[in-house]
DRENSE-985171 format. One record per atom (N, C-alpha, C): residue in three letters; x, y, z. Coordinates in pm, whole numbers, padded with zeros to 5 digits, always signed. Layout:
// DRENSE-985171
ALAXYZ...
// end
This chain:
// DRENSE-985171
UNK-01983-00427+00976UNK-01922-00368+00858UNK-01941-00217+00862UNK-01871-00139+00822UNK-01864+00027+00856UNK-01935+00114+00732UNK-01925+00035+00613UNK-01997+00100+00506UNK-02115-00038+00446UNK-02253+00019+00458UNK-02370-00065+00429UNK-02377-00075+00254UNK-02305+00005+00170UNK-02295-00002+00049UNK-02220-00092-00036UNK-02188-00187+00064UNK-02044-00242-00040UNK-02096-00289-00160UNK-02020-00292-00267UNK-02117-00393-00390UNK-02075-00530-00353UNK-02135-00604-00480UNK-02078-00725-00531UNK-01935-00695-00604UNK-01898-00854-00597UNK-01796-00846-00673UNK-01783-00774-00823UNK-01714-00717-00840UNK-01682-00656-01006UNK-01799-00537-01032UNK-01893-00503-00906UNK-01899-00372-00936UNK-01885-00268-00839UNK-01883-00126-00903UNK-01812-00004-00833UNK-01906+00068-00713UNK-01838+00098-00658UNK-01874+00202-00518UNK-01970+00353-00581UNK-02018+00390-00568UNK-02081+00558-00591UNK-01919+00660-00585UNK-01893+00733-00612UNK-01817+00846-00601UNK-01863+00947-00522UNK-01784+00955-00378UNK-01864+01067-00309UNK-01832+01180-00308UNK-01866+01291-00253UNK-01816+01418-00249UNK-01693+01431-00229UNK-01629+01503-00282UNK-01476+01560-00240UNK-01427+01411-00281UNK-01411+01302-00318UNK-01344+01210-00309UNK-01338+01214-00497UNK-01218+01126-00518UNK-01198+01128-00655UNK-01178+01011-00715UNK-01171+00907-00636UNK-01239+00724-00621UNK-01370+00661-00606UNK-01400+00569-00647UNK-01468+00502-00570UNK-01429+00373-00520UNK-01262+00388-00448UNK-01213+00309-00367UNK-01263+00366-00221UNK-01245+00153-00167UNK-01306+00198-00041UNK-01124+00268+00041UNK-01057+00248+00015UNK-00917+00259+00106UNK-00924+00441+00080UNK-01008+00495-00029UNK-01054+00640+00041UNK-01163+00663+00081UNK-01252+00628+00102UNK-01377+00585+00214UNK-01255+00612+00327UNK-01225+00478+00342UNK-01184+00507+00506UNK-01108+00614+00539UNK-01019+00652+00451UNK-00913+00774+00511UNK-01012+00894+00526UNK-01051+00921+00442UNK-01203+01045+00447UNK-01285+01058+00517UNK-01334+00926+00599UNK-01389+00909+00699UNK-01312+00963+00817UNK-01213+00918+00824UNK-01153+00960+00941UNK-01152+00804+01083UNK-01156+00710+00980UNK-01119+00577+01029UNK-00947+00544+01024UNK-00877+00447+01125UNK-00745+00450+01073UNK-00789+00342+00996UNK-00688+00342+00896UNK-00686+00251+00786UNK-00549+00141+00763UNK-00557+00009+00732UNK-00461-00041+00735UNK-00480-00137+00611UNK-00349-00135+00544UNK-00309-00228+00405UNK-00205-00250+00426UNK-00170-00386+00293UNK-00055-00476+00325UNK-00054-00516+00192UNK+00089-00551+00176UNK+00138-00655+00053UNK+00094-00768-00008UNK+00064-00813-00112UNK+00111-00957-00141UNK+00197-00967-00216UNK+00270-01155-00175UNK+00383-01148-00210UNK+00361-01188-00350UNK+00367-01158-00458UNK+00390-01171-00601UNK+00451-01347-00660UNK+00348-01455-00666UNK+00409-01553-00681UNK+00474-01577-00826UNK+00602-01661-00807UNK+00692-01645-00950UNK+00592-01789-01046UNK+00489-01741-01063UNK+00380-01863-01138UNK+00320-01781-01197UNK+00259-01858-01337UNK+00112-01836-01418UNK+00014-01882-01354UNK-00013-01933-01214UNK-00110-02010-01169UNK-00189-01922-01098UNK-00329-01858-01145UNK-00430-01791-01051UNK-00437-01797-00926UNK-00431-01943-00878UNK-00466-01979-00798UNK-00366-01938-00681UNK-00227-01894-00691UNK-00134-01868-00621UNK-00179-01738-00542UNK-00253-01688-00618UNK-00268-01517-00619UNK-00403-01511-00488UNK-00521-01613-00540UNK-00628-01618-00478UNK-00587-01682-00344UNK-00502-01760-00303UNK-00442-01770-00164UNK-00419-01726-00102UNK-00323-01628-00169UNK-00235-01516-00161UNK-00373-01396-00053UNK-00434-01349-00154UNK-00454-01225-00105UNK-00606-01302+00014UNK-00642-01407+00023UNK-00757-01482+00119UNK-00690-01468+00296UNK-00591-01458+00285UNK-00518-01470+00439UNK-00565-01343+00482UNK-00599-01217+00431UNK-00597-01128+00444UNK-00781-01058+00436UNK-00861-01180+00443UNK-01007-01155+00411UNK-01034-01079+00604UNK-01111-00942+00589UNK-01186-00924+00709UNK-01083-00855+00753UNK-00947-00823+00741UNK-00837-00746+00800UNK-00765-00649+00804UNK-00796-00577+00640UNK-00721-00476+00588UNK-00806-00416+00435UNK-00772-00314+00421UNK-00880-00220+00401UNK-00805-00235+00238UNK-00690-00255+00178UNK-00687-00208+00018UNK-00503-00320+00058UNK-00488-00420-00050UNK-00361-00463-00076UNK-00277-00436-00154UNK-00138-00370-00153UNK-00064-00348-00264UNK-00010-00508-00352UNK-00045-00479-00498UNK+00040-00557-00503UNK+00150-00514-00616UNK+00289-00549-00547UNK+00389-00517-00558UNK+00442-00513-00686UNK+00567-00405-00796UNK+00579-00442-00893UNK+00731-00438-00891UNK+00775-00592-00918UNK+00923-00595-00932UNK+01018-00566-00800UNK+00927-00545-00684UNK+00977-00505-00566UNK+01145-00592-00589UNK+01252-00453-00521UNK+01400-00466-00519UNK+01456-00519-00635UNK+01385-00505-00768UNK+01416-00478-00902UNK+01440-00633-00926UNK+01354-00733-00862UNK+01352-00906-00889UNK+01208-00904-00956UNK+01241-00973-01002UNK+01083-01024-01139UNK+01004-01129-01040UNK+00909-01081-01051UNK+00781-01199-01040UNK+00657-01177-01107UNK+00556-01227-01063UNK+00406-01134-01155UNK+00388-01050-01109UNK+00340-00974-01252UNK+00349-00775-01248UNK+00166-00784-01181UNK+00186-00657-01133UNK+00154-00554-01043UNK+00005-00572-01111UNK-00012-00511-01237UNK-00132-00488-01344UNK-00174-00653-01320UNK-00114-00770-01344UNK-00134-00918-01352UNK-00246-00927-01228UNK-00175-00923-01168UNK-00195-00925-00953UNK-00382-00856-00955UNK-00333-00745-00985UNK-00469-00617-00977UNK-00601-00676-01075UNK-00544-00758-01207UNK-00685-00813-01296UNK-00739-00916-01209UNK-00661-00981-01173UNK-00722-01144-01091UNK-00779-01065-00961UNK-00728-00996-00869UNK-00828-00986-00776UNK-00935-00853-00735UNK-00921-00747-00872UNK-01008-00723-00870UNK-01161-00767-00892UNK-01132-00893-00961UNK-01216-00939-01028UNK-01306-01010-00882UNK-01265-01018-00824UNK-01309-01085-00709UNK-01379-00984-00577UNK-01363-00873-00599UNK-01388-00760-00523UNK-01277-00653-00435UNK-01136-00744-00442UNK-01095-00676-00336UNK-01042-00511-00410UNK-00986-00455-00280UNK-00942-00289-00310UNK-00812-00305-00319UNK-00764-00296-00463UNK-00621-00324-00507UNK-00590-00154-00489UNK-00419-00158-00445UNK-00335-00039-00456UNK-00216-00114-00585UNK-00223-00049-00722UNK-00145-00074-00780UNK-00064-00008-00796UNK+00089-00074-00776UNK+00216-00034-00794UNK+00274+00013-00948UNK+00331+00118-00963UNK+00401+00137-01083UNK+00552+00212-01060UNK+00638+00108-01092UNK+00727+00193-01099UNK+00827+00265-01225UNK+00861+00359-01222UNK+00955+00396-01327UNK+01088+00360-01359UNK+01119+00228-01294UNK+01185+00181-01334UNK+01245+00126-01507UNK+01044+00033-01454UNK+01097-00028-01585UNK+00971-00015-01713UNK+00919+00148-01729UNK+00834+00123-01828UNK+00896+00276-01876UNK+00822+00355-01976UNK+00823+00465-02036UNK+00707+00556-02032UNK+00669+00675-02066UNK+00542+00720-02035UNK+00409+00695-02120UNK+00438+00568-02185UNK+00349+00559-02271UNK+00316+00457-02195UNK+00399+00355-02200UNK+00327+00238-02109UNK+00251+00219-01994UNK+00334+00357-01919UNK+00298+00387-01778UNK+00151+00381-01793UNK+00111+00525-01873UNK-00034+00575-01893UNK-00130+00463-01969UNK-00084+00368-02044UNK-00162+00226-02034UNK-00169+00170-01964UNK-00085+00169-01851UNK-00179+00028-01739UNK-00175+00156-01671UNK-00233+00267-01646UNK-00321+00349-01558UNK-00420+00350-01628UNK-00486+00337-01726UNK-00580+00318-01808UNK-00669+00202-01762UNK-00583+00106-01835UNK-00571-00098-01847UNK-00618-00090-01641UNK-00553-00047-01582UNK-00613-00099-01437UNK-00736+00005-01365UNK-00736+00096-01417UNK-00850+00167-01379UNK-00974+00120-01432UNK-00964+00083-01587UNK-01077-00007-01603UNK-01147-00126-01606UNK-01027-00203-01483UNK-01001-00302-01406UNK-01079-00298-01273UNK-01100-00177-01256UNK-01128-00118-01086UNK-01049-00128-01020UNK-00967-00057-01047UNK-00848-00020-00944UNK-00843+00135-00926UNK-00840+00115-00825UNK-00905+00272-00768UNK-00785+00331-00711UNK-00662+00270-00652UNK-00543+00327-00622UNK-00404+00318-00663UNK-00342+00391-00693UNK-00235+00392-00786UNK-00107+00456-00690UNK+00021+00331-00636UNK+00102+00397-00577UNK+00246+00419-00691UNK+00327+00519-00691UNK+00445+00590-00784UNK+00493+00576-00708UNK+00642+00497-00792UNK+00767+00472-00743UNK+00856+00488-00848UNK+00952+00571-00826UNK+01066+00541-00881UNK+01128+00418-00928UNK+01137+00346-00821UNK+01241+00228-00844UNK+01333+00151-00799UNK+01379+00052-00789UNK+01506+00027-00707UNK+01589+00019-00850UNK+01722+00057-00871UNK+01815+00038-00957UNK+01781-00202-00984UNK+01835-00185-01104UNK+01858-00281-01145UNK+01952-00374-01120UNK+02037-00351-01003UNK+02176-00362-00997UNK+02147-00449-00904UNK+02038-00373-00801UNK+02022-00437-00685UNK+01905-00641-00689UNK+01891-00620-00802UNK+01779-00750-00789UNK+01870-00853-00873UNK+01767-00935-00933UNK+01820-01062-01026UNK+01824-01045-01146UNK+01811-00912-01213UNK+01842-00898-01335UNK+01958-00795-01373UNK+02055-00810-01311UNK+02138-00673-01311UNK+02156-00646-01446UNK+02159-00741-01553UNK+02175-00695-01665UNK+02083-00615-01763UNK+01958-00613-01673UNK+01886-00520-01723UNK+01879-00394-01790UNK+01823-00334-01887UNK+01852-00209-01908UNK+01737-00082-01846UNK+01779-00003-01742UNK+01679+00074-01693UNK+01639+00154-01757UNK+01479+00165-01748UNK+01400+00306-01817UNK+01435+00420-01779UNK+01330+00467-01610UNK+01376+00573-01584UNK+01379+00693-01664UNK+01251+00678-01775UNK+01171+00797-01839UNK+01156+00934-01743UNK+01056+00859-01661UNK+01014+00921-01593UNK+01043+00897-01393UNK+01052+00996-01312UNK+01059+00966-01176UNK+00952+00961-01081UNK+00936+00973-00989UNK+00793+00990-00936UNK+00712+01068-00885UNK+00778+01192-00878UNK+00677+01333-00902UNK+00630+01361-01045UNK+00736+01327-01167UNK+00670+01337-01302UNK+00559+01249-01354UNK+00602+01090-01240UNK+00469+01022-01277UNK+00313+01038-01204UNK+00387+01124-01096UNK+00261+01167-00999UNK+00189+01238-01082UNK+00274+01394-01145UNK+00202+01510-01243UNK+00110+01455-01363UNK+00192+01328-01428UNK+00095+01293-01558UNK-00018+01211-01542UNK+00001+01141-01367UNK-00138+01088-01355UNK-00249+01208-01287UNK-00198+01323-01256UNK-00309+01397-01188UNK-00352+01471-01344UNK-00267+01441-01410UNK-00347+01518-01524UNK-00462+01449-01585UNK-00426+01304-01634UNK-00480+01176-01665UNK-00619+01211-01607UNK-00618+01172-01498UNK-00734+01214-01412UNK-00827+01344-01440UNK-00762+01440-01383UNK-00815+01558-01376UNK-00844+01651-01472UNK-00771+01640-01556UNK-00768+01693-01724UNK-00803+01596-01855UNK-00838+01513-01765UNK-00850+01426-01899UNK-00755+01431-02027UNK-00653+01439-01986UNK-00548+01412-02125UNK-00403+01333-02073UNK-00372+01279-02193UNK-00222+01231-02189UNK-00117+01334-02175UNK-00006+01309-02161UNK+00121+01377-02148UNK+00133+01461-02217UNK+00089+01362-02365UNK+00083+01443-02485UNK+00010+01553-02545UNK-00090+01550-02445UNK-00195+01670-02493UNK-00320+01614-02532UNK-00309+01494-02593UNK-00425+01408-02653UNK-00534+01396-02557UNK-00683+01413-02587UNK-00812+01367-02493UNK-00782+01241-02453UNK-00845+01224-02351UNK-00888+01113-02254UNK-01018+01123-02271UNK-01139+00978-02343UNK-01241+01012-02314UNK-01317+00980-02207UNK-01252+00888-02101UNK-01344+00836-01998UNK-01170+00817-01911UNK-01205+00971-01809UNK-01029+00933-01748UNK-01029+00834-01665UNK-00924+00812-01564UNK-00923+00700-01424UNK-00928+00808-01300UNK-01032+00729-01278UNK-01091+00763-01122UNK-00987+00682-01031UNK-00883+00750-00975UNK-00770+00697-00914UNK-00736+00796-00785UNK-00715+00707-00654UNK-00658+00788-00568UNK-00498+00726-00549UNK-00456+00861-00575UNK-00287+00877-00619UNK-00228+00875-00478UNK-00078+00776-00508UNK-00012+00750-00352UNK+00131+00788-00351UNK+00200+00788-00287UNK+00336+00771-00324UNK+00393+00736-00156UNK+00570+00650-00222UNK+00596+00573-00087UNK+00708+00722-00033UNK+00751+00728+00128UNK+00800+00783+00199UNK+00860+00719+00254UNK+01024+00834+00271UNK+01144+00733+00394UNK+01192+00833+00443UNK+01145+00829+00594UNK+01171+00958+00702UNK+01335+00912+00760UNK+01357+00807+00726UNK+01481+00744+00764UNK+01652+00783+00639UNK+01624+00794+00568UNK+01718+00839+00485UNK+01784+00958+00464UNK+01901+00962+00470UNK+01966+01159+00481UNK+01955+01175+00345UNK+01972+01315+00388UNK+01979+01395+00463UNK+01823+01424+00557UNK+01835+01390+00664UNK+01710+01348+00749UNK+01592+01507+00748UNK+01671+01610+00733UNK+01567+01768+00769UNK+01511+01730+00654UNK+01577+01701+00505UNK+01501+01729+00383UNK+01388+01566+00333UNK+01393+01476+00434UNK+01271+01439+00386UNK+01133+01459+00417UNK+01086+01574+00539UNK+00950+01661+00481UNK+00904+01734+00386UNK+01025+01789+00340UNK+01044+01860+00194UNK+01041+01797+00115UNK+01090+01694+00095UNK+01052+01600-00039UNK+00911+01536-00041UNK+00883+01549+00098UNK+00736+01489+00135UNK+00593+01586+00040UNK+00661+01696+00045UNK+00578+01828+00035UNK+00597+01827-00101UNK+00684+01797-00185UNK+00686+01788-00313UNK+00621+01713-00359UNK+00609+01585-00324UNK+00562+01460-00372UNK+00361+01534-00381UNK+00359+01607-00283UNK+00223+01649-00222UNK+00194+01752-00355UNK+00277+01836-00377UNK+00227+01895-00475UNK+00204+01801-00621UNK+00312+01769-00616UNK+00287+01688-00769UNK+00126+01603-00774UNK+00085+01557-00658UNK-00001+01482-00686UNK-00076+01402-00605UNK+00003+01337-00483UNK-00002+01226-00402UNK-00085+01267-00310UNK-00169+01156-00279UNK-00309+01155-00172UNK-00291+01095-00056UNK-00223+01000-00122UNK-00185+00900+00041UNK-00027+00872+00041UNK+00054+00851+00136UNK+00172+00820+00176UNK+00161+00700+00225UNK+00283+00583+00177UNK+00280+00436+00257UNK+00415+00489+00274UNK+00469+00471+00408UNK+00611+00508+00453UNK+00717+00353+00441UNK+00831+00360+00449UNK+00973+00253+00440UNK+00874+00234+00603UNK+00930+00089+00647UNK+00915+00015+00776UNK+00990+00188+00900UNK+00874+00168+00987UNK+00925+00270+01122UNK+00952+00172+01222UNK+01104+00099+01225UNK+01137+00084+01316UNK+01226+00164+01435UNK+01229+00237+01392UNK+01338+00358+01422UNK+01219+00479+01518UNK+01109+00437+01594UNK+00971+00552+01655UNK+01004+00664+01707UNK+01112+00686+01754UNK+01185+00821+01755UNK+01201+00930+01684UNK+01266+00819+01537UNK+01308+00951+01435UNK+01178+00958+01362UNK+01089+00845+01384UNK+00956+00896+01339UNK+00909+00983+01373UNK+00886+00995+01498UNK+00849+01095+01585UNK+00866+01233+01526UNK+01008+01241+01541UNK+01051+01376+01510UNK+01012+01436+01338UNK+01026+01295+01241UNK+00991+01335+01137UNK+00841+01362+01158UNK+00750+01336+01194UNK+00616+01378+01193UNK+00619+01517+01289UNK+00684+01529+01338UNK+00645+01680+01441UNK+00687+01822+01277UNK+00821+01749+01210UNK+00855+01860+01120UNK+00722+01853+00997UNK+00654+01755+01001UNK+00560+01716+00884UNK+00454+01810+00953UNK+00391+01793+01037UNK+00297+01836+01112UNK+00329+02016+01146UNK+00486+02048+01148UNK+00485+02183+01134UNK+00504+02266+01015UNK+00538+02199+00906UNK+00461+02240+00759UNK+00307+02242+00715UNK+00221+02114+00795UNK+00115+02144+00773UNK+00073+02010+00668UNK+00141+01944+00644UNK+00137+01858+00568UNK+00009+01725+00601UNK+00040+01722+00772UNK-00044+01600+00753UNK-00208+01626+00728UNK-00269+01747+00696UNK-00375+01810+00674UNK-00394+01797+00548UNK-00280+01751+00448UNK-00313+01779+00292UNK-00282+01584+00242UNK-00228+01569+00305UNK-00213+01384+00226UNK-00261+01306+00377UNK-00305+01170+00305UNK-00315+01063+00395UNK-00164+00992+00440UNK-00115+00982+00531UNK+00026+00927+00618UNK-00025+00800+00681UNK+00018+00635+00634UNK+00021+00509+00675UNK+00170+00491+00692UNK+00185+00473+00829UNK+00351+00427+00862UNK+00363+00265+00810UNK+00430+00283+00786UNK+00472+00135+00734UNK+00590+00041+00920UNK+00496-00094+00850UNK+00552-00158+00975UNK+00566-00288+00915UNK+00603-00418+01008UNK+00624-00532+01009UNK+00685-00615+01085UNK+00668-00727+01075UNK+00701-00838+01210UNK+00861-00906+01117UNK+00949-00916+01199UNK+01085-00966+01134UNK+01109-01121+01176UNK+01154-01208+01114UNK+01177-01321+01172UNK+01311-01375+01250UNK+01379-01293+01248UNK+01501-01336+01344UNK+01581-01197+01309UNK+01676-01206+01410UNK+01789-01097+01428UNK+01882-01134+01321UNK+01872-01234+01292UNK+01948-01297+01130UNK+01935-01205+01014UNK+01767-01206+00975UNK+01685-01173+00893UNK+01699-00997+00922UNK+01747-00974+01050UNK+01671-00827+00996UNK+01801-00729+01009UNK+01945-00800+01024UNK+02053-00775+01001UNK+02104-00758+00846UNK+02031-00924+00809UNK+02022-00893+00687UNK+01954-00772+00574UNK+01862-00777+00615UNK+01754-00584+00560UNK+01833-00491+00556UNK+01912-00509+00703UNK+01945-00340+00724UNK+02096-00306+00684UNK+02133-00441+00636UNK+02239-00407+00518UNK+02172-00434+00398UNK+02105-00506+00342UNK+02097-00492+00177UNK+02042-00408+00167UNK+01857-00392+00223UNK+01739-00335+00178UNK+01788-00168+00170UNK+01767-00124+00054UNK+01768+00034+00052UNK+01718+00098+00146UNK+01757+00183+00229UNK+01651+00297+00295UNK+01624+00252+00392UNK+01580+00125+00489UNK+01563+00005+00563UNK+01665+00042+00670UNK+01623+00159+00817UNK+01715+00121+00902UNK+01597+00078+01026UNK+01700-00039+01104UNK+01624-00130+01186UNK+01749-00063+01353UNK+01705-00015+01365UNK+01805+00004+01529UNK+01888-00081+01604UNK+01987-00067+01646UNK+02075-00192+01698UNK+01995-00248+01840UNK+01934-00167+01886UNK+01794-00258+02046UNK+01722-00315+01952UNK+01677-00306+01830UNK+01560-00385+01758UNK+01605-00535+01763UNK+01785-00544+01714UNK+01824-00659+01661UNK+01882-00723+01811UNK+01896-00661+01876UNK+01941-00724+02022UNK+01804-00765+02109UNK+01687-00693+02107UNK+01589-00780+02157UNK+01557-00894+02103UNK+01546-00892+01957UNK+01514-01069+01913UNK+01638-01148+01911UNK+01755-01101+01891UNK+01884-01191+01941UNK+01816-01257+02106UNK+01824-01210+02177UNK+01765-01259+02342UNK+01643-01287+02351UNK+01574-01305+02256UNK+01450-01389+02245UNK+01441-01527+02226UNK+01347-01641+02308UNK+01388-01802+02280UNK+01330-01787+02165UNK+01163-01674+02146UNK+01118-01734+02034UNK+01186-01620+01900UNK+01273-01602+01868UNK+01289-01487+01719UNK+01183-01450+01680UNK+01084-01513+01644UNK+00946-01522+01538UNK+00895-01449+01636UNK+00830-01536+01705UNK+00708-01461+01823UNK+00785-01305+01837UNK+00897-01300+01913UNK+00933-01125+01929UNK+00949-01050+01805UNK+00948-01071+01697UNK+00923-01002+01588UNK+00814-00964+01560UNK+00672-01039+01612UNK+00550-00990+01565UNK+00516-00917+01703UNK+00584-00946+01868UNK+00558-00884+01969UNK+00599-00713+01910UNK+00722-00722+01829UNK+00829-00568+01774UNK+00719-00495+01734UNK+00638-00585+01607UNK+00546-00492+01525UNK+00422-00469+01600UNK+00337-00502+01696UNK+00228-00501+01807UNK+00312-00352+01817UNK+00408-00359+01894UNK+00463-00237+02005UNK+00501-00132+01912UNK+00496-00158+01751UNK+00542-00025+01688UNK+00370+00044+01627UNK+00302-00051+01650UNK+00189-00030+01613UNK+00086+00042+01734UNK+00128-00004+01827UNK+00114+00125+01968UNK+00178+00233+02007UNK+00256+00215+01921UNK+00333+00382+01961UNK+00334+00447+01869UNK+00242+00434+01740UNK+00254+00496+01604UNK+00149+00549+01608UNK+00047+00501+01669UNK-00111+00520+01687UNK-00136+00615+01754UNK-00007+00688+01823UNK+00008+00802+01922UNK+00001+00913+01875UNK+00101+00862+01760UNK+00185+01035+01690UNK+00039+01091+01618UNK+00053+01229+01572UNK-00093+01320+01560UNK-00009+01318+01402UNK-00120+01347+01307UNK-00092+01278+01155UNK-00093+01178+01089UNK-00068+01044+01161UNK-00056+00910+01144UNK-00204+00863+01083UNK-00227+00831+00996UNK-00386+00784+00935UNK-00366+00598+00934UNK-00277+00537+00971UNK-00311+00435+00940UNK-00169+00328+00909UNK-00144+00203+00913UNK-00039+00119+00897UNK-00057+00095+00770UNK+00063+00008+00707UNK+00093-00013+00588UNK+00178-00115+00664UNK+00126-00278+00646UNK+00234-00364+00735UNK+00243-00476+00607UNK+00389-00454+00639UNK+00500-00529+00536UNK+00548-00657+00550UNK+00491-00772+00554UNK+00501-00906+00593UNK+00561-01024+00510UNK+00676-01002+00431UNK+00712-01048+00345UNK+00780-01217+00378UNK+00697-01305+00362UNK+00710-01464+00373UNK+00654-01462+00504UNK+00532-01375+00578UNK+00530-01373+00679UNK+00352-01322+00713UNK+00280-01366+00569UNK+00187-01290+00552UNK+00064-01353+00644UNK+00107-01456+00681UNK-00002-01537+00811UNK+00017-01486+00928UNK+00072-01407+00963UNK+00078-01281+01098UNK+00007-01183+01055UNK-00025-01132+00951UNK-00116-01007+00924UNK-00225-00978+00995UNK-00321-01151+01019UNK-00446-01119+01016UNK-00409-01123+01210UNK-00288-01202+01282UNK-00321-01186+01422UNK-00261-01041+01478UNK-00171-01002+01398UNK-00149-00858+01436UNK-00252-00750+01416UNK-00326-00745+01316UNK-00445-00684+01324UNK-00558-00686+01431UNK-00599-00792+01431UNK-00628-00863+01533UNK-00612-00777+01699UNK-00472-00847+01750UNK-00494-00796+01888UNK-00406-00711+01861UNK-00422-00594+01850UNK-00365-00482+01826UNK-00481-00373+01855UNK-00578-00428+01774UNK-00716-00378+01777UNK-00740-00224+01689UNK-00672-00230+01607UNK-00640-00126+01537UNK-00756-00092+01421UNK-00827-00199+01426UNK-00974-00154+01325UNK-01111-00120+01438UNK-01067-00114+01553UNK-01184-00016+01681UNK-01320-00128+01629UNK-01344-00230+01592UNK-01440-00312+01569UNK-01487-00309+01414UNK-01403-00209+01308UNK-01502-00249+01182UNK-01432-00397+01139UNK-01487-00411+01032UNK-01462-00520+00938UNK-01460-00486+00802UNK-01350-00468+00778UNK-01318-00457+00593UNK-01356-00528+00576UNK-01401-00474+00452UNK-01464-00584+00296UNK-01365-00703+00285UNK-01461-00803+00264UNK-01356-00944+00174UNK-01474-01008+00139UNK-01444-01063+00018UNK-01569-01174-00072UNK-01658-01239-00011UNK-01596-01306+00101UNK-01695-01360+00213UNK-01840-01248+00227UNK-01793-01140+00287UNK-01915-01078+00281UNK-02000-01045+00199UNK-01965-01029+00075UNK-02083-01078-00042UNK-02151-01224-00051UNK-02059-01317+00002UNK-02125-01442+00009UNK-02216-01477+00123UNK-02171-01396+00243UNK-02269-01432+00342UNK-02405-01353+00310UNK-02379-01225+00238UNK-02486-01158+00210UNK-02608-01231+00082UNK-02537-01302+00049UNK-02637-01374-00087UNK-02668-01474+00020UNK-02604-01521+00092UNK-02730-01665+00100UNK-02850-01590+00215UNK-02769-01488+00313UNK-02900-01419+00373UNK-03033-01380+00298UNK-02997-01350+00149UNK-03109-01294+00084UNK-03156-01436+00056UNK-03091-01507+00035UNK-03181-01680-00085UNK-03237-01702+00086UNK-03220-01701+00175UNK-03231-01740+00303UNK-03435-01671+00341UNK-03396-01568+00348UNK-03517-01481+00328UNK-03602-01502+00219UNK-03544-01516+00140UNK-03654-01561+00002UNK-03746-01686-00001UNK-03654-01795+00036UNK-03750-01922+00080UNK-03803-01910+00193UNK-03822-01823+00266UNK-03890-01811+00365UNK-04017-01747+00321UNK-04028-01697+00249UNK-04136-01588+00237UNK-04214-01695+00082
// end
């Protein structure tokens, strides 16, 4: 294990220097470990138990889980829901908010409501339009966007006050994120928007899927010649696809989502689809590990979350630590009852 401090379940880390969490997913970036997190998929149930499945595939593998809110503007259990149940259990939730569908009042209650949850990371999103999911008839908020929600949580934080001016008496200790798409035009201006997002607020970057390692490439050389990757944490976002079916499909619906026409022609000529989809994400995960700036994956496994733990795995991308998962509080209690009847 890489940090000898972990707590028990349901209580907090120390706050270290320069850090403004006491999440471990900034432990590791601060350290100067790569760091890797992942999704869960949001089950459409009231059942706990969906959730505690959910995020167990992922024990020993990954350093902080998003869980998702309303992802592509379809309803399932919210984000804040997701973050009470397993914080409660120990893990390092990244909670999602988007401005889609709240106002700035609400917003700044579940940054409140999940910080005193222990949720130590908070990613801003805009949104996907409403148009695009299962509620088109929805009516969108869109108060606020996600540099304005970046600004009112660094205030939250740092100033201890609301939007409004009002005290905060005990703010949220939150490390602030926001998502990135080096893939979308006008292609020069998304370091610049990168750099905005940076001022407003944002600590860490989870990027759209880099299947495209080229234009990654190049987007990190323009990131890296602003100076940027010195001021935020950068996790490329990746994932294993299940057929040339499936990822034809993405790269027409999914917003922002471009997959290369060799991506979809190698798993077309694959016997196994599956297997070369998680071979795709191995090989984007070795050539990402190259680029200078890169802090870490963000792998996107959507109905696909039982590859997480073997891509991690032989990839070898945690250099031998072992993230936290409950287990290790449990192996650590019976070591102590273990020692105790001994003595």
């Amino acid at each position: 294990m890489f940090f000898e401090d972990e707590p028990r379940a349901g209580e907090n880390l120390p706050i270290l220097p320069g850090h403004v969490s006491p999440g471990r997913l900034e432990r590791v970036l601060r350290a100067g470990r790569f760091a890797v997190t992942t999704e869960i998929a949001p089950p459409d149930s009231a059942d706990p138990a969906e959730v505690y499945e959910r995020a167990a595939m992922f024990d020993g593998y990954v350093d902080a889980i998003n869980a998702t809110d309303g992802s592509g503007a379809n309803c399932h259990m919210s984000s804040v829901g997701m973050c009470s149940l397993l914080t409660r259990r120990g893990y390092a939730m990244v909670m999602q908010v988007s401005c889609r569908d709240r106002n700035r009042i609400a917003i700044q209650g579940d940054v409140l409501g999940g910080a005193a949850m222990g949720v130590a990371n908070i990613l801003c999103l805009t949104g996907d339009g409403v148009q695009s999911g299962d509620h088109p008839q929805a009516k969108p908020v869109f108060d606020l966007d996600c540099m304005s929600a970046l600004e009112m949580m660094r205030a939250m934080r740092d100033d201890s006050r609301f939007l409004s001016g009002r005290r905060i008496t005990s703010p949220p200790q939150v490390f602030l994120g926001a998502a990135a798409n080096p893939f979308a035009m006008p292609y020069d201006f998304r370091p610049l928007r990168l750099a905005r997002k940076i001022k407003a607020g944002a600590q860490f970057i989870q990027t759209q899927y880099c299947f495209a390692i080229d234009m990654f490439r190049q987007y990190m050389e323009r990131v890296r010649d602003l100076g940027l990757h010195e001021k935020v944490f950068i996790l490329a976002g990746v994932g294993p696809l299940a057929s040339a079916r499936s990822a034809e499909w993405i790269r027409t619906h999914v917003a922002g989502v471009h997959i290369p026409d060799a991506v979809i022609k190698r798993l077309r000529g694959a016997m196994d689809q599956a297997r070369e989809g998680v071979n795709i994400c191995k090989d984007m995960i070795y050539r990402i590990r190259e680029i200078e700036g890169v802090h870490g994956v963000h792998i996107m496994a959507y109905r696909q979350e039982h590859r997480v733990a073997e891509i991690v795995e032989s990839t070898g991308i945690l250099q031998g630590r072992t993230p936290w998962h409950p287990g290790i509080t449990r192996q650590r209690d019976i070591r102590a009852q273990s020692k105790n009847t001994r003595l």
